[in-house]
MITOR-469044 format. One line per field, with one value per residue: chain; x, y, z of N, C-alpha, C in turn. Coordinates in steps of 0.05 Angstrom, whole numbers. Layout:
BEGIN
mol <- c(A,...)
n_c1 <- c(X,...)
n_c2 <- c(Y,...)
n_c3 <- c(Z,...)
ca_c1 <- c(X,...)
ca_c2 <- c(Y,...)
ca_c3 <- c(Z,...)
c_c1 <- c(X,...)
c_c2 <- c(Y,...)
c_c3 <- c(Z,...)
***
This chain:
BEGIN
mol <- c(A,A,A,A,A,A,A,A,A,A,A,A,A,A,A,A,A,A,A,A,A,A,A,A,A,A,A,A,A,A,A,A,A,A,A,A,A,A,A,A,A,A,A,A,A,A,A,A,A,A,A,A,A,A,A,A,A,A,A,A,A,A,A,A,A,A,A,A,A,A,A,A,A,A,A,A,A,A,A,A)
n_c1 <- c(-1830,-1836,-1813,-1758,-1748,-1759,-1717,-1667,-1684,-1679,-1639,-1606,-1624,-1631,-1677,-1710,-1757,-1798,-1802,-1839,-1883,-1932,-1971,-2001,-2033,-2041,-2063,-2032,-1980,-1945,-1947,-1904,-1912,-1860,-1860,-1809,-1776,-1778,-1720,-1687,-1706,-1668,-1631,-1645,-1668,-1616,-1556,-1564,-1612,-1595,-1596,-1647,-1659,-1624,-1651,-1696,-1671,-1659,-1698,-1728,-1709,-1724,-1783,-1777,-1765,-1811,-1850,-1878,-1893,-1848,-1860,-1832,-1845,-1837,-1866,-1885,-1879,-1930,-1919,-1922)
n_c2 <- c(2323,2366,2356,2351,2413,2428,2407,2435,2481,2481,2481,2519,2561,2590,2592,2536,2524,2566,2553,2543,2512,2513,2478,2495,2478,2492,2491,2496,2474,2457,2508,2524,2554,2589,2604,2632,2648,2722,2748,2709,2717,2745,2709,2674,2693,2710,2752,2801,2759,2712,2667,2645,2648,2595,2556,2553,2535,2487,2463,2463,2408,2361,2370,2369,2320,2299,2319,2361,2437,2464,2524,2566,2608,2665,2676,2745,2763,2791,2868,2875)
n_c3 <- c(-2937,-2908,-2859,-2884,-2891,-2838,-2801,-2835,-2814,-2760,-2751,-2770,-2725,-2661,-2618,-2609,-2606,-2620,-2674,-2724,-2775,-2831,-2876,-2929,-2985,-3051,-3116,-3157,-3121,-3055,-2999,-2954,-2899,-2858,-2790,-2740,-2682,-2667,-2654,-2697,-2744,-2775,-2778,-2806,-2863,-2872,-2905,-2948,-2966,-2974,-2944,-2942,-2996,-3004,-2970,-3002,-3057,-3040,-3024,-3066,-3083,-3074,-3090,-3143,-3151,-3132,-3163,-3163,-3142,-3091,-3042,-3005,-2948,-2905,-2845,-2812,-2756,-2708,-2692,-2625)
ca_c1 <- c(-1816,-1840,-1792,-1734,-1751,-1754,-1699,-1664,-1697,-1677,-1597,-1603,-1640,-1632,-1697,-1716,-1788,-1813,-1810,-1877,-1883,-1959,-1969,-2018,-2042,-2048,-2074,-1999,-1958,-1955,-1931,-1896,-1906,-1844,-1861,-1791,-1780,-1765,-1692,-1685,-1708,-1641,-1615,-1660,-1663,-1590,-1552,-1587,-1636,-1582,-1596,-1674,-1653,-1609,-1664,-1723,-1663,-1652,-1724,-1728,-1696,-1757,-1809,-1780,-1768,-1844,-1867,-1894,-1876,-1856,-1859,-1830,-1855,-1829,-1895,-1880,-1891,-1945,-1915,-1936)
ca_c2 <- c(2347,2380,2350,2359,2436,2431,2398,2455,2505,2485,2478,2557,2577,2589,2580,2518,2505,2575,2540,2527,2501,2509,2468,2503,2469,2500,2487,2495,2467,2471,2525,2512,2582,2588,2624,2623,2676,2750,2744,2689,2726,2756,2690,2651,2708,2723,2782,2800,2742,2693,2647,2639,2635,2570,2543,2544,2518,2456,2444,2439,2377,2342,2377,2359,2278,2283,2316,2386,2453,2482,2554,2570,2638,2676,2694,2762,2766,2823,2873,2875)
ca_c3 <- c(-2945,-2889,-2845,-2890,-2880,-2799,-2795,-2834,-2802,-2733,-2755,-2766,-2704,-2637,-2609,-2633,-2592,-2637,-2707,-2733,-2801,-2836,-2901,-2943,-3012,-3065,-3144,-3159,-3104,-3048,-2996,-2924,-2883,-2834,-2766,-2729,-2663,-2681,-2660,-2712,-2761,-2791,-2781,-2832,-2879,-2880,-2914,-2973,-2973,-2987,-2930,-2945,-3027,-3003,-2962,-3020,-3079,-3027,-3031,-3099,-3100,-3065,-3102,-3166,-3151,-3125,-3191,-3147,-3135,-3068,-3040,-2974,-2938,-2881,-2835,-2809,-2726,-2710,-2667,-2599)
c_c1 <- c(-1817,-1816,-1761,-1728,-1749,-1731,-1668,-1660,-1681,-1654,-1594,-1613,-1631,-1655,-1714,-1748,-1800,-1817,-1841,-1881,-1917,-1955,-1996,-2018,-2049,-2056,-2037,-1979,-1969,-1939,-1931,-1884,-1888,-1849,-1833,-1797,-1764,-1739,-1676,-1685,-1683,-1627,-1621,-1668,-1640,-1577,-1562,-1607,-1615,-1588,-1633,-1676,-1649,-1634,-1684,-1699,-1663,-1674,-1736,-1722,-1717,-1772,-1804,-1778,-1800,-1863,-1881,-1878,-1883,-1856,-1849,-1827,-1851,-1852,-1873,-1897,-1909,-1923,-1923,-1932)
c_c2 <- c(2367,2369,2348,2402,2446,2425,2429,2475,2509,2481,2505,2571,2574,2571,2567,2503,2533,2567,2534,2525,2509,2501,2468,2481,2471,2481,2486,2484,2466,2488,2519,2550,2583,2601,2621,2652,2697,2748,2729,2692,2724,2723,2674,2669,2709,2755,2778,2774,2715,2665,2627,2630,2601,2552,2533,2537,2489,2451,2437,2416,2359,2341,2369,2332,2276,2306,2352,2405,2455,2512,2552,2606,2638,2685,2716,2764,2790,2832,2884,2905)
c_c3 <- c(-2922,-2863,-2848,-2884,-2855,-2795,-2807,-2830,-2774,-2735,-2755,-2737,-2689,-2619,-2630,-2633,-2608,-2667,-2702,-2770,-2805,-2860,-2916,-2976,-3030,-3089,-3163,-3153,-3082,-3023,-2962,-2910,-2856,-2820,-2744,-2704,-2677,-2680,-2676,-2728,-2786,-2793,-2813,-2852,-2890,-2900,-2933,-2982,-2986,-2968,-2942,-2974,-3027,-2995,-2992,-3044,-3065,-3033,-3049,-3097,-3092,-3087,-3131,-3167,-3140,-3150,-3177,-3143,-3100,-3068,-3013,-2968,-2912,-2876,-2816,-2770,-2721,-2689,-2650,-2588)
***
C-alpha cells in the first residue's frame, strides 16, 4: 500500500527525490506520514484540500480489500 501511495505521490510532485513516506502502526490502522518539499506543498494539498481528499478516498480501496484502515498525514516542514 505503501507503494501505491509513492507512486501517487510522485505523479503530483515536482521534486520527486523529497518524498518520504513513514508507516506508523497503529491499534486502528495504520497511518503513512507524507513529507514532500515545501514548494510541493500546494500541489498535494490542492485548492481547498481537494487534492489530498482524492489521495486518502483512493486509498481506501486497499485498506478495505486488506480488511484495515488507512490514514494519510501531511508532515508540516519546520521553518528554517
Amino acid at each position: 500500500m505503501k507503494d501505491v501511495l509513492l507512486s501517487i505521490i510522485s505523479a503530483i510532485v515536482e521534486n520527486q527525490d523529497a518524498i518520504e513516506i513513514k508507516e506508523e502502526t497503529q491499534e486502528d490502522g495504520v497511518n503513512y506520514v507524507v513529507t514532500v518539499a515545501k514548494e510541493d506543498m500546494g500541489r498535494v494539498i490542492g485548492k481547498n484540500g481537494k487534492v489530498i481528499r482524492a489521495i486518502r478516498n483512493v486509498m481506501k480501496i486497499p485498506a478495505i480489500k486488506n480488511n484495515t484502515k488507512i490514514f494519510v498525514t501531511l508532515a508540516e516542514i519546520p521553518q528554517e
